[in-house]
Structures are given as C-alpha cells and as structure tokens.
N, C-alpha and C positions, 0 to 999 in steps of 0.2 A: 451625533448620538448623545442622547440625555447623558449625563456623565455622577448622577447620585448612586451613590452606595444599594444596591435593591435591601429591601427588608429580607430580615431571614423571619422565617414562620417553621411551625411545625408541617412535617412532612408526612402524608400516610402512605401507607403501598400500595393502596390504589392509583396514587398518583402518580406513582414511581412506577408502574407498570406500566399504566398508561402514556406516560411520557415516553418509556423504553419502545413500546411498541413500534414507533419509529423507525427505531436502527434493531430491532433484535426482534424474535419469534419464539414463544413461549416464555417471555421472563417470566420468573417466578423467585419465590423465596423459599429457599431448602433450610431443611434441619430444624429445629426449634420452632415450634407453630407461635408467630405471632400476632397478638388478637388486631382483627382488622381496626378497630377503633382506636389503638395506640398508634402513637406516633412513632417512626421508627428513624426519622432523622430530624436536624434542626438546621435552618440557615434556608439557602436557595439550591434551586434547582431546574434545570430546564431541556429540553430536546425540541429543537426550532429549526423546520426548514429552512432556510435562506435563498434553494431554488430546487428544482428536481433533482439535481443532482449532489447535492450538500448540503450536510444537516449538522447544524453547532448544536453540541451537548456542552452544558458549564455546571456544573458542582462545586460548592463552595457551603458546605455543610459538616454536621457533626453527627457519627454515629450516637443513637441513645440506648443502642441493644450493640449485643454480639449478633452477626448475621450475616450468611453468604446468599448469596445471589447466582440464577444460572439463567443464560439463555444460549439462543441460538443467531449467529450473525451468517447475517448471508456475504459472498463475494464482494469483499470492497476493499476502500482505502484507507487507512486509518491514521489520524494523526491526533497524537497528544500533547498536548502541553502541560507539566507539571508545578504548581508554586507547591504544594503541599503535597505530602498523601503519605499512609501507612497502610493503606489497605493493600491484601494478596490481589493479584488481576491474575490468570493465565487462559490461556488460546489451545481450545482441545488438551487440557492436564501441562501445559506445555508452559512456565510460569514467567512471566514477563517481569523482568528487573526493572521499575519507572525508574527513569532519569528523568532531568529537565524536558527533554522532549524525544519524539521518537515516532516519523511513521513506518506504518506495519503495513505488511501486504496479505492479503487475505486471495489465496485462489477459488478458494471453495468452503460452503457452509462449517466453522468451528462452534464449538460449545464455550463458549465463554463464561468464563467464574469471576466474579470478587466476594472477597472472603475480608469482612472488617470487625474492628474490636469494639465494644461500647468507649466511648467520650475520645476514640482515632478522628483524626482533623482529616479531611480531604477539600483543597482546593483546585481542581481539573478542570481544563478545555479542552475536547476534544472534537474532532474535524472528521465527518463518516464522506466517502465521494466517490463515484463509478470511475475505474481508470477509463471508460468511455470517453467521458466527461474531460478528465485530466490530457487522455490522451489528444483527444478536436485535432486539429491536421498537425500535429507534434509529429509524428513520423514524414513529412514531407518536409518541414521547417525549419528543422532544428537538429545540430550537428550530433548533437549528446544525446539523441533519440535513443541508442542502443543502452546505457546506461540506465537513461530511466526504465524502458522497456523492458532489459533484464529483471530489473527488480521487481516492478509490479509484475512481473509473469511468475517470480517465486515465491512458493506460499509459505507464510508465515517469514518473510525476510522481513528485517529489522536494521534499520539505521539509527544509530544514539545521532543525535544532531544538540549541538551547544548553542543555545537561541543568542541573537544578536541583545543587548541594552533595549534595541529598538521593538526587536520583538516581542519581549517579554513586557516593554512596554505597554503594547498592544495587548498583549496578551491581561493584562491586568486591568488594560481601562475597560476589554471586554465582560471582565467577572464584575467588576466594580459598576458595571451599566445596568439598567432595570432594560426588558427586554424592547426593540423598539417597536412602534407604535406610527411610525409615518410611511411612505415609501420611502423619503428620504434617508430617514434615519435609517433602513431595512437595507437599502444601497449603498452608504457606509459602512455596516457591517460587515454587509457581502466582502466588499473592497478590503476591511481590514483581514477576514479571513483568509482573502486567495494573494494576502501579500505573506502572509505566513508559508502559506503553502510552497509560495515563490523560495523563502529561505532557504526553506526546508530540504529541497528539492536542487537547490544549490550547494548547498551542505556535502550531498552525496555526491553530485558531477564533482567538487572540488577535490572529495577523499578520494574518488577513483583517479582524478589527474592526478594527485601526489602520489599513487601506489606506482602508476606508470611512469612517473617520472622515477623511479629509479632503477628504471631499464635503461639501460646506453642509449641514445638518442639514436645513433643508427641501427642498431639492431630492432628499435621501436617503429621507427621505418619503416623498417623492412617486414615486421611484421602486420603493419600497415597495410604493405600492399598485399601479403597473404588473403589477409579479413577482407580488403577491399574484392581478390579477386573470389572469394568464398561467396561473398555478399552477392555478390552479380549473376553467379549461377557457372561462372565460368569456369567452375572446379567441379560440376556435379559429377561429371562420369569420370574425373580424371584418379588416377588413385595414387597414394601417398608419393611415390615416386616421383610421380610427372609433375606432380604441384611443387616437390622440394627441386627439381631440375629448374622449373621455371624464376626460382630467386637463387639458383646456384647454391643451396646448401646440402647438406646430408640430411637423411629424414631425421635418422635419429637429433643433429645440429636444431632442425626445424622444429619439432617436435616439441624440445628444450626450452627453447625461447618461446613458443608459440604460448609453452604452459605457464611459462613464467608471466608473461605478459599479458595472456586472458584467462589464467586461472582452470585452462582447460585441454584436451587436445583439440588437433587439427577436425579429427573426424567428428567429436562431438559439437565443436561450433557448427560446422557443416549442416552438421543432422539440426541440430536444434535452429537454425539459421532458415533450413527451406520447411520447418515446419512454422516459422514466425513468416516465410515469404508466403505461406499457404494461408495462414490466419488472416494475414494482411488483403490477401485475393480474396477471399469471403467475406469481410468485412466492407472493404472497398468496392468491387468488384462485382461481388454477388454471386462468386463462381459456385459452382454445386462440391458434393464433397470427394464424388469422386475425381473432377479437375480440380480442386485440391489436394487432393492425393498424389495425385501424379507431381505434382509442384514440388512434394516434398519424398518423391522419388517411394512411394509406394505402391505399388499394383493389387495392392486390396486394401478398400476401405477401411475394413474392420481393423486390420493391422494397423492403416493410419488412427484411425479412433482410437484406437489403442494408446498408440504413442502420443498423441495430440491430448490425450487428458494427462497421460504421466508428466507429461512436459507442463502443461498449462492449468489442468485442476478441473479443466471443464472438456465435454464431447466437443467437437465440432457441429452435431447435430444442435445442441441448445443455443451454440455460437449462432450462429443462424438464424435461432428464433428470434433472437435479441433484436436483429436486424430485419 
C-alpha cells in the first residue's frame, strides 16, 4: 500500500454524511445549525468498504466548530483503534471511555453520539463487521468458540484490548496511507485489518484464560465436565439434583464453583446454551422456529421469541430472514 502521509483538506457535512452513511442511518448534525458551505473539520477522512462485510473508517482530523453528531448504527461489530481523541462517543446515552482500543458488540440498532470541541485533535480507526462474517465456521473449529460467542451475543459488551508495538504499527501506517487505488494495494489492507481483528480477538480468549485460571485446576475440571455435559443436551430434562450427583457434589458445592467459574448459574448456562443450540439449528440447519423452540425447551413459540431477543437482541423471525 502507497505509504505518503494523505493530504488533509477542509471537510464539509455533506461529506461527512455521506461517507457516515455506510455504517450509520440518519447521521446528522444536532445543536447549533451549521451553514452547509463551512467547513466543519480539517485533515482526512474516510468510510471504505474493504468487502461486504467490513468497512474501515480513519479520521485523523481537527474539529473547526463545537459539534455533536447523532446517528443510528445497526447490529454489528465494532472495533476501534485510538492514537488520539477528545471527543464524547456514547452508544444509546451509554458513554464509552476510548482507550487504546476496544471492540464493542452491538446486538441491536443504538443511537450513537459524538459530541467534540472546536481545535479537539481526533486521530481513529475503526473496524464496522457482521458477527456473520466473523463467525464463517468458527463454531465448528475452534476451541474458544464459546468465548467469542458469549461476547458478540451481548449487547453493548466491551473489551479494553492494549494493541501489540506491532499493531499499532499497523494501525498507523493505515492512517498515514492515502486510500488504495489497485486491487493489490485494496488486498493488503484487507489483510492488515483482519490481523487487528485477529489481536484483538486474542486479547479477550487470553483474559478469560487468566480469570479461569484462578480456579483450582481440578475443580476447573470438573466444571469442565458439567459445561461439557450442559452443552451436549445431556442435562436438559435433568434437574439440579441429578446433574450435581452425576460429578458427585452437593448442589449448593455445584452451584458455587459453577458461578465462580462461568460467571453464572448452572440453570442459566443451560437456558441460555439450548437457546445458542437453537440459533445455531436455524442458522445451520434451517430449522423452522417452532423446532427451534423445542431445541431450546419451549412449547410456544412466542415464549421462545420472547426469550431469544432478550438473550440475543434480535427475533428469531428476522434471524431467519438473514438467512
């Protein structure tokens, strides 16, 4: 990829809508009407597919007003990389503290703010992407499926991630690049973005290994094989009892560890486990929603749609049209 510094130029808001339009629905500019023929930032600015499923946004600009900004982001992934910034961001009123880096999970449509000050520096990358995409046969492949999974299924979760030398590397020779211009150069970029993503994405498997490692090794085990036999289906009818007899503990003993160790109880993995074995059958599968339903041990639909949006942010019906 070309490697010159891009020019900076003056920015209007048309441009800046237009490029938003991309990743966001109705951007607009609130508060203070400014006259469309001023410029409202200075430096560069971009929102660039890279493929159907990811789109690099780079700012490296300087407010020339006071001025927030609102739109609408639909369901996605989000990843940011920060060298600079002073501007407010927040996710539905909900105000995101930027670190170095950090991706966000989005389950469902937020209103998005940034709120910045006249001559505030912002230099940003950030990474928009369908956990579709992300996910591609991750749940067949790969051991830390559940980890990632967890995450992108909770809305609005957030991981601070501390970029490698190597990353931020990248991340710099990205802003410092004029936008590419070959296929070549277009397929390097790809390449540098979905090694961030890779980091990033490591980051969080690594901090969940360290949290579990300071569970006793055998009691980690053993709750091993609880999750394993939850996972399998092989617990659905059984109730707390029979599960805690089958590794020889007391419920309440079970219970304890179980929370310690996945942050949760036995029944609520459960519940939220045959409703991910029920998302996974309509995805995969193409099951209707009532065998869905049943997957995830409901005998009405409505109740499962019910609980399949509180869990995941979205119907099972829309699930479906995606597909």
């Amino acid at each position: 990829m070309h490697s010159s510094v891009p020019s900076s130029k003056a920015i209007y808001k048309d441009h800046i809508v237009q490029q938003f339009s991309l990743v966001s629905n109705q951007y607009r500019f609130v508060g203070p009407q400014l006259i469309d023929e001023t410029p409202v930032l200075y430096g560069s600015f971009s929102v660039m597919p890279l493929n159907r499923h990811l789109i690099l946004h780079t700012a490296d600009v300087i407010n020339l007003h006071n001025m927030k900004t609102q739109g609408q982001l639909e369901d996605a992934i989000k990843l940011a990389i920060v060298v600079n910034v002073q501007a407010q961001v927040s996710y539905d009123h909900q105000q995101l503290h930027l670190n170095k880096a950090q991706p966000v999970s989005l389950m469902s449509p937020v209103l998005f703010t940034r709120t910045g000050k006249r001559d505030e520096y912002e230099r940003t990358l950030s990474l928009t992407f369908s956990r579709e995409w992300l996910y591609g046969n991750l749940l067949d492949s790969i051991d830390e499926w559940r980890t990632l999974y967890d995450f992108t299924q909770t809305h609005l979760a957030v991981h601070h991630w501390m970029p490698s030398r190597q990353a931020m590397a990248i991340a710099m020779q990205i802003l410092n690049s004029d936008p590419c211009s070959t296929p070549l150069q277009c397929l390097q970029l790809e390449s540098q973005c979905l090694s961030l993503i890779v980091e990033a994405f490591s980051s969080l498997l690594s901090t969940v290994q360290e949290k579990n490692a300071r569970v006793p090794l055998r009691i980690y085990h053993r709750m091993q094989e609880v999750r394993d036999m939850l996972e399998s289906g092989a617990a659905d009818q059984l109730s707390m009892e029979e599960i805690a007899k089958q590794v020889n503990m007391s419920e309440s003993t079970l219970q304890r560890h179980f929370r310690q160790t996945f942050n949760m109880s036995v029944f609520e993995y459960l519940r939220r486990n045959r409703l991910q074995r029920a998302m996974v059958a309509m995805q995969k599968e193409g099951l209707g929603i009532a065998q869905a339903a049943h997957i995830a041990g409901y005998n009405s639909p409505a109740n499962f749609s019910t609980a399949f949006r509180r869990a995941f942010g979205i119907t099972p019906g829309k699930l479906k049209d995606r597909f």
